[in-house]
C-alpha positions in Angstrom: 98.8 -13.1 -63.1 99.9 -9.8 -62.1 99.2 -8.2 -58.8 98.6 -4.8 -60.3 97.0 -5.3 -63.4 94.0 -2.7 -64.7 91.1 -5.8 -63.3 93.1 -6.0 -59.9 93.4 -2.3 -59.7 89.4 -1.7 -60.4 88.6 -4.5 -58.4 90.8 -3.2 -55.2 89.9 0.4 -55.5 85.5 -0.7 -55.3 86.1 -3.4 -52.6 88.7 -0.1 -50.9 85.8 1.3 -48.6 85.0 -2.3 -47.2 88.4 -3.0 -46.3 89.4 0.2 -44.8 85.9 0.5 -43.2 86.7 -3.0 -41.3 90.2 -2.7 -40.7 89.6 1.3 -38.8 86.3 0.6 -37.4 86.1 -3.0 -37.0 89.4 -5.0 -36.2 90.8 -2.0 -34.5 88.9 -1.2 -32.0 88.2 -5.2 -31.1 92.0 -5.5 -31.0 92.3 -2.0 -28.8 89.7 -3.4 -26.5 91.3 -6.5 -26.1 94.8 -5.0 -24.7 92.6 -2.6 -22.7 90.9 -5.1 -20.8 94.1 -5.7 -19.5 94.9 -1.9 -18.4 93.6 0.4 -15.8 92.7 3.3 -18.5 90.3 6.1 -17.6 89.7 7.9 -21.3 91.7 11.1 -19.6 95.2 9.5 -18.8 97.4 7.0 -20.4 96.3 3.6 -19.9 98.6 1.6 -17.6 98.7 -2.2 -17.4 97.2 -4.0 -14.7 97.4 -7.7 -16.2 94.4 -9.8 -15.1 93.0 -7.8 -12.5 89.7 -6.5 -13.8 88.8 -9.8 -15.4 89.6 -11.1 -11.0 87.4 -7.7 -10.2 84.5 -8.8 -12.6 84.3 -12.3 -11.3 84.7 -11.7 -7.8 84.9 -8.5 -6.2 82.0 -6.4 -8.1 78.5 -6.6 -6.4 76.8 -5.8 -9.4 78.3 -7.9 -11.6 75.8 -10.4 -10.1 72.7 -8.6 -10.3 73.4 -7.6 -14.0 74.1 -11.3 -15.1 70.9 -12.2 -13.6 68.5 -9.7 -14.9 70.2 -10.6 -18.5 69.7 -14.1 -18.4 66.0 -13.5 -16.9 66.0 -10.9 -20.1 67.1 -13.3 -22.6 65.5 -16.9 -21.7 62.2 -15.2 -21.1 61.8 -12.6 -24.3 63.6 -15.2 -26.9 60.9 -17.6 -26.3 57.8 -15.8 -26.0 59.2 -13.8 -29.3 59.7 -16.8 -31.3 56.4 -18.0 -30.6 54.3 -15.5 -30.7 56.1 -14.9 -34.4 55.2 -18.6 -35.4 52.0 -17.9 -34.4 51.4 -15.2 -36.3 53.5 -16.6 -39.1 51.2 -19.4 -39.4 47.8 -17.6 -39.1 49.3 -15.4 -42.0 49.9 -18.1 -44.5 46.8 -17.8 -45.9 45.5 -16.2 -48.9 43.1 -13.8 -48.1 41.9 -10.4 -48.9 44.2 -7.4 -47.9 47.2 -10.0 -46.0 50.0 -7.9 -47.3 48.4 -5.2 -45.6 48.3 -7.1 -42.3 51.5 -8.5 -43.0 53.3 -5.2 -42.9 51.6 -3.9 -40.0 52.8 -6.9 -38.1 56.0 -6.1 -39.4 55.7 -2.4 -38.8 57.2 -2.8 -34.6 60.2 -4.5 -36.1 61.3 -2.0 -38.6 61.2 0.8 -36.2 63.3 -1.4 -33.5 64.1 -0.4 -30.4 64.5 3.5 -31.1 64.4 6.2 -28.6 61.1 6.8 -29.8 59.5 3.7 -28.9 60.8 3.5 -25.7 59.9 7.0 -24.3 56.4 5.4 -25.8 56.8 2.4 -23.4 57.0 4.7 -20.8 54.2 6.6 -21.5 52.3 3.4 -22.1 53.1 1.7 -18.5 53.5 5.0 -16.5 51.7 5.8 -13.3 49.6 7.8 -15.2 49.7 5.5 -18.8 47.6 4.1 -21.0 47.3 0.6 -19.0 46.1 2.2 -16.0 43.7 3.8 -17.7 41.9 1.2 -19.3 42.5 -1.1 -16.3 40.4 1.9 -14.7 37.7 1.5 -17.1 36.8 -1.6 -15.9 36.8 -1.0 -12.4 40.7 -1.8 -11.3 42.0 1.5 -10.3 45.5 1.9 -9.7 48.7 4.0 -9.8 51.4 1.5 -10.1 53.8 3.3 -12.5 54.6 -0.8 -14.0 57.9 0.4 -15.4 58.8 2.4 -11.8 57.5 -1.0 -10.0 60.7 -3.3 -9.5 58.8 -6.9 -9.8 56.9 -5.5 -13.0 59.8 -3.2 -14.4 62.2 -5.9 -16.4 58.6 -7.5 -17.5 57.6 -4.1 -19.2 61.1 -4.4 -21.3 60.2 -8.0 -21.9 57.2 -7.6 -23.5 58.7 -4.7 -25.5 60.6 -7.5 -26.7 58.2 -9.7 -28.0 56.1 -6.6 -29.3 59.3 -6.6 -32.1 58.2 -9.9 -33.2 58.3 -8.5 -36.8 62.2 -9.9 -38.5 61.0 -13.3 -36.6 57.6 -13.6 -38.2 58.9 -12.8 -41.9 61.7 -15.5 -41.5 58.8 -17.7 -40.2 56.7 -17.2 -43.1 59.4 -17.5 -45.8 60.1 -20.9 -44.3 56.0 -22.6 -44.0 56.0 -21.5 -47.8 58.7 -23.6 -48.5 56.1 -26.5 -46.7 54.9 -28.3 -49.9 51.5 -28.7 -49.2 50.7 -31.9 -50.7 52.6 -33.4 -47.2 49.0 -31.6 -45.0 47.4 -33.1 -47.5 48.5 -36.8 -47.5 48.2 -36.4 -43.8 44.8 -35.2 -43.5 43.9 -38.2 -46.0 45.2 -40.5 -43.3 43.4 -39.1 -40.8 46.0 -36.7 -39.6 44.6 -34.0 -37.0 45.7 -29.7 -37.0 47.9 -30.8 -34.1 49.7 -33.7 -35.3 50.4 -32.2 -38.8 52.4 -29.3 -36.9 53.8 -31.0 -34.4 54.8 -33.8 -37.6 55.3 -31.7 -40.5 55.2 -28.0 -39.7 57.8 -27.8 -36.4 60.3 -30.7 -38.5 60.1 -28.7 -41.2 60.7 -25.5 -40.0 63.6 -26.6 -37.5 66.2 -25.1 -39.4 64.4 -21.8 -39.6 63.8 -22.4 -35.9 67.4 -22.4 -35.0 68.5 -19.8 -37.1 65.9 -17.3 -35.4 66.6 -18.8 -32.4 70.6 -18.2 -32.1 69.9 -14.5 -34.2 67.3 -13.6 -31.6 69.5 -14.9 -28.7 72.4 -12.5 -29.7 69.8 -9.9 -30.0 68.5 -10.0 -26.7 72.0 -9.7 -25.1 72.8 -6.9 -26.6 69.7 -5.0 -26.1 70.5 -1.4 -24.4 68.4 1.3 -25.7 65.2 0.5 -23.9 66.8 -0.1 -20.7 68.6 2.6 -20.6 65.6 5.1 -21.8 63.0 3.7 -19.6 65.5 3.8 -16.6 67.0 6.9 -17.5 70.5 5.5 -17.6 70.3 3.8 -14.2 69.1 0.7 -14.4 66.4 1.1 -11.7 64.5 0.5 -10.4 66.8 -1.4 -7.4 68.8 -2.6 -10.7 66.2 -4.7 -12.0 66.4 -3.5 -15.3 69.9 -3.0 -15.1 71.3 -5.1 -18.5 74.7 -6.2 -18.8 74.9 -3.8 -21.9 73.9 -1.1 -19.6 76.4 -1.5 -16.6 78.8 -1.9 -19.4 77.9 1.6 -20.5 77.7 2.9 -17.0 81.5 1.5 -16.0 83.2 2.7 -19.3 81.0 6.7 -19.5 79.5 7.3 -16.4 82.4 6.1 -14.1 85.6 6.2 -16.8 87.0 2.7 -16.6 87.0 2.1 -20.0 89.9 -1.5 -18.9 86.9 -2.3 -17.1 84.2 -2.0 -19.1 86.6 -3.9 -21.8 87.0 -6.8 -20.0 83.5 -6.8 -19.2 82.5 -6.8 -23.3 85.1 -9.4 -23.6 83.3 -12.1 -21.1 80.1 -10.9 -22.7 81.4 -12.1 -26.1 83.0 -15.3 -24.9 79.7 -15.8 -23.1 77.3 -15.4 -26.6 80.5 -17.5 -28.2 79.3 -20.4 -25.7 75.7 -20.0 -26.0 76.1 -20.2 -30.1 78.3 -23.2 -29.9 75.7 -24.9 -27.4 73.0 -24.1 -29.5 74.4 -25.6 -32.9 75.5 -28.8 -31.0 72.3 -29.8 -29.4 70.7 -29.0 -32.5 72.0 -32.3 -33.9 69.3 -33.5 -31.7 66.1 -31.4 -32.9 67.1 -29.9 -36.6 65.7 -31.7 -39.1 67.2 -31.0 -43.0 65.0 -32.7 -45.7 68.0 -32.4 -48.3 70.2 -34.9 -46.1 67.0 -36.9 -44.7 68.6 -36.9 -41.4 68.8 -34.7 -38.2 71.7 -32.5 -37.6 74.3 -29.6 -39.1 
């Protein structure tokens, strides 16, 4: 077969802007990141190479490196939960047929498809201000207060979390595509044997829906650590207040366009991504344990 025949030809010139879109926006800059992580290279100046020393700096010498990994992991292990079942919930009390459920259906979905925008978040802050909305009903029942929650540092990573879980929207859908794939006749044979509301899900449903469980949960996981534009709205860029809402994505920002160490802030993306790498490869092989696949009748990938 030729190379350059008229099929090749129309099939190379339509796949053209894919190719050259990965190779200039994709593969090169992971590659240019990857040698600057290895370089002392201020955006301004050429870079110059430094070997391993800002991956030595980012394990050992930067105090905030700390800080950042902890209000992450706080970030992650607490909205990825709460998200995924609050979206099962909802999943499951939507499963029904009943009148005007495509309705509620899309204004469930509604939080999700506007994501985390600049909008929304400058609506967070109105929302838990000194001065917001949840002060003000709190006053109307007799708790008066001018905590600004967001400007409060136990409270402030808490108001991004529950931003979080407000976005519970992609989850829920997945959720519901799955527990229609649930043929109903197994509720049925299990109510016949006597089978309680909490048995059957904790039986059939969660089983059933394991895969789809896993799926949300390692989507929802990468997600989360890559979440910067509320943090960086609602704290103005800083990560205040006292760094508790300073996100790894956010210091990241901060050392490569606020300070200009770009090798820095490389290396920094670079343990980031072989971080998530871990977490993914953690989750698929303990889910040999817990996924259930009907197809094989057996648990595992």
């Amino acid at each position: 077969m030729k190379l350059l025949d008229r099929d090749n030809v129309v099939g190379y010139v339509f796949t053209a802007p894919f190719i050259i879109g990965f190779l200039v926006f994709t593969l090169y800059p992971i590659v240019s990141s990857l040698y600057y992580s290895f370089t002392s290279y201020n955006l301004l100046e050429p870079p110059q190479w430094i070997g391993f020393d800002n991956y030595a700096k980012l394990l050992g010498d930067d105090d905030k490196i700390g800080k950042s990994f902890q209000v992450t992991f706080t970030y992650v292990f607490a909205s990825v939960p709460l998200r995924l079942g609050f979206a099962l919930l909802v999943a499951m009390l939507l499963n029904k047929a009943a009148a005007g459920i495509g309705l509620y259906r899309s204004a469930f979905y509604l939080p999700s498809l506007i994501g985390g925008s600049v909008a929304v978040s400058i609506m967070w802050t109105q929302l838990f201000g000194d001065k917001g909305l949840l002060n003000s009903a709190l006053s109307l029942i007799g708790i008066h207060t001018e905590t600004s929650w967001i400007g409060h540092p136990p409270t402030a990573l808490w108001t991004l979390i529950l931003l979080s879980v407000w976005q519970f929207g992609s989850s829920m859908l997945i959720f519901l595509a799955g527990l229609k794939n649930i043929p109903h006749s197994y509720y049925e044979a299990a109510s016949v044997d006597g089978a309680g509301a909490v048995y059957r899900f904790f039986r059939i449903t969660l089983p059933l829906l394991s895969p789809i469980i896993l799926f949300n949960l390692i989507m929802q996981t990468i997600s989360a650590f890559m979440t910067f534009t509320p943090a960086y709205i609602i704290s103005r860029g800083e990560g205040g207040p006292l760094d508790n809402t300073l996100l790894y994505s956010l210091y990241l920002y901060r050392r490569a366009f606020v300070f200009f160490e770009m090798g820095y802030a490389s290396a920094m993306a670079w343990v980031m991504l072989i971080l998530i790498g871990v977490i993914t490869f953690v989750l698929f092989k303990t889910s040999t344990y817990w996924v259930h696949y009907e197809s094989k009748g057996e648990k595992g990938i």
